[in-house]
N, C-alpha and C positions, 0 to 999 in steps of 0.2 A: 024489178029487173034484177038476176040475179048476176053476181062477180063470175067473172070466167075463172078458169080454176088458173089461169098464167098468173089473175092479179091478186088473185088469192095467195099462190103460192111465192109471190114476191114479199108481199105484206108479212109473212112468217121470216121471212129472209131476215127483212129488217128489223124487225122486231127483235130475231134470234139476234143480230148482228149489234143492237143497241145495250142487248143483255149481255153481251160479250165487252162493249166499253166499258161500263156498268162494272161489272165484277173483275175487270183487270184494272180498274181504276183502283177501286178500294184495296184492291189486294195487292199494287203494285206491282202485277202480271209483266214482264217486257223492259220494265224501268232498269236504269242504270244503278247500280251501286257503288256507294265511294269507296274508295281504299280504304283499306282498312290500316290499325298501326301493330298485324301480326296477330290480332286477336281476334275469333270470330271466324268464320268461313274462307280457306285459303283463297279464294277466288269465284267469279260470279260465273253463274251459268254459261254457258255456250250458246249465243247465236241459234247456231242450229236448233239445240235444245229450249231456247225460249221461244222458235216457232214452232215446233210439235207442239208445246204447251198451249199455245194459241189456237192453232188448229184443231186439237180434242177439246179445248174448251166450247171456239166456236159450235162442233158437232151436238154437245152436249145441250149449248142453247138451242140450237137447233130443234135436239128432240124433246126438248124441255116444251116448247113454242108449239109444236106441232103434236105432242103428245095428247094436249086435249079439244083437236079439231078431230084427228083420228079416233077420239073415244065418242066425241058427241056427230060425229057420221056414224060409228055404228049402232046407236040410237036411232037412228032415223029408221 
């Protein structure tokens, strides 16, 4: 029996989506930063700006996940 291409294309979702906890984990993607005592970066990202980071990240898992279902269909 083959996967319908809905549950298929869920299955990459997640996956992408694990790979995106995964690498904003380690990299401290989102996280807060302490104050600092004047030394170091005036101030932390913006909100705004640590969701675009998130978001192009997501995409990138995304095409990362799905990159080698698209090359081994056009094998078939």
């Amino acid at each position: 029996m083959e996967p319908s291409n809905n549950c298929t294309s869920r299955r990459s979702e997640d996956i992408a989506l694990d790979l995106l906890k995964f690498v904003a984990a380690h990299t401290n993607l989102g996280s807060k930063t302490a104050s600092s005592t004047g030394f170091g970066l005036p101030s932390a990202p913006r909100p705004e700006d640590q969701v675009t980071q998130i978001f192009d990240l997501y995409a990138r898992c995304r095409e990362a996940v799905e990159s080698p279902l698209q090359d081994t269909a056009a094998q078939k």
